[in-house]
N, C-alpha and C positions, 0 to 999 in steps of 0.2 A: 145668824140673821144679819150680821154685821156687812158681810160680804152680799149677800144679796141684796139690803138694803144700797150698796156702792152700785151693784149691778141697773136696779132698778133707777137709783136717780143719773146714773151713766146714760140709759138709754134716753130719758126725757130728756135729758140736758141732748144729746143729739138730736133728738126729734124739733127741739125746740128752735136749737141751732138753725136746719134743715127750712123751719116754717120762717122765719126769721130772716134767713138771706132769701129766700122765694118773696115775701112782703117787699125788703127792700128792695129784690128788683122791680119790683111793681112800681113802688114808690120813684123808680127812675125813670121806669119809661111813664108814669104820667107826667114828672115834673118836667121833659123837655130836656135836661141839663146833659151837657154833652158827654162829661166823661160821668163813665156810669158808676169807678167805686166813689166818690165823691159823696153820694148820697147814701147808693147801695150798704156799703160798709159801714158809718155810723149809725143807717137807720136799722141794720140788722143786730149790730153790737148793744143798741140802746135795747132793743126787744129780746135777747137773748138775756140780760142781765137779767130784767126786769122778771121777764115770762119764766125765767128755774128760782127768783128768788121767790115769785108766787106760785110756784108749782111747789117747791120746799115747803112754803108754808101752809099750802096746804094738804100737804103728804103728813106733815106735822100734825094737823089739827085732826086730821082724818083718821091717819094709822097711829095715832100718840110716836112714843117713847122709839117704840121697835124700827121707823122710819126716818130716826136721828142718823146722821151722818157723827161718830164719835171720833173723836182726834185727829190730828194730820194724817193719817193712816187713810180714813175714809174718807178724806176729801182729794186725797194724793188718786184711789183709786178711783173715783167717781172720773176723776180729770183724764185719768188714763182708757175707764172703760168710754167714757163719752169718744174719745179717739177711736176709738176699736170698731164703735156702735155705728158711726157714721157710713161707713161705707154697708152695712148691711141696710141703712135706711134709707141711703140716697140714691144707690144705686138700681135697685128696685124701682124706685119713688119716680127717676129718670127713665126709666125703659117703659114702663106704663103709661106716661105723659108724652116723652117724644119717640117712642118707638126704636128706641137702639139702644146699646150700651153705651154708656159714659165714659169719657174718656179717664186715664190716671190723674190729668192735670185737674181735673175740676174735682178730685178730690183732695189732691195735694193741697190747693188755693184756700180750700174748707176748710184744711187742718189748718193751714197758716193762718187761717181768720180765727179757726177756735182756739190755736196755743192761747194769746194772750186773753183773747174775749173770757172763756169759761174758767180762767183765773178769778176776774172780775164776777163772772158772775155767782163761781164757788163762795165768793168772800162777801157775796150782799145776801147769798141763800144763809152764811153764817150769822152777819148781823141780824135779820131779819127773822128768822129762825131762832135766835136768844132772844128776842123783843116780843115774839108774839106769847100767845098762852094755848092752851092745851085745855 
């Protein structure tokens, strides 16, 4: 269960990712401002932390014990299956909405936004996740 537990919060943490730079580009084109990661990029990083450390905890409160992330082990893979998940979710996500495939770069760009982002946000699902209760 430990693995799929990594499995299952891999793909939220994608998904979430995915909803998270979609918002922030929202939040670009209404605010006017000319270059777009400017806004784009911190408003999706602050949502991506935020939305897996409350996805966490409530995987926690919902699935008890069995939906804990246990040791570096499972946060190591959670980081890595989030990597993997991405392109099965956005690539999809993108041909549905604008009608073609996606190119390599815009998923490249995603990874480079998730390396550091889903660190941060591994490490506020960990705080937050010891703080709550069960």
């Amino acid at each position: 269960m430990r693995f799929a537990a990594s499995l299952l919060h891999g793909l939220a943490l994608a998904a979430i990712n995915v909803g998270a730079v979609l918002v922030g580009f929202a939040l670009y084109k209404i605010s006017g401002v000319a270059y777009q990661l400017a806004v784009q990029v911190p408003a999706a990083a602050f949502l991506s932390v935020g939305g897996f450390a409350l996805w966490y905890v409530a995987a926690r409160r919902l699935g008890g014990e069995r939906f804990l992330l246990r040791g570096l082990a499972g946060y190591v893979w959670t980081y890595v299956l989030a990597l993997a998940w991405l392109p099965a979710v956005f690539v999809p996500l993108h041909y549905v909405t604008q009608g073609y495939l996606t190119s390599f770069a815009n998923i490249y760009y995603t990874w480079l936004f998730q390396a550091p982002t889903n660190v941060a946000a591994l490490a506020a699902a960990s705080l937050f996740g010891r703080c709550s209760t069960t």
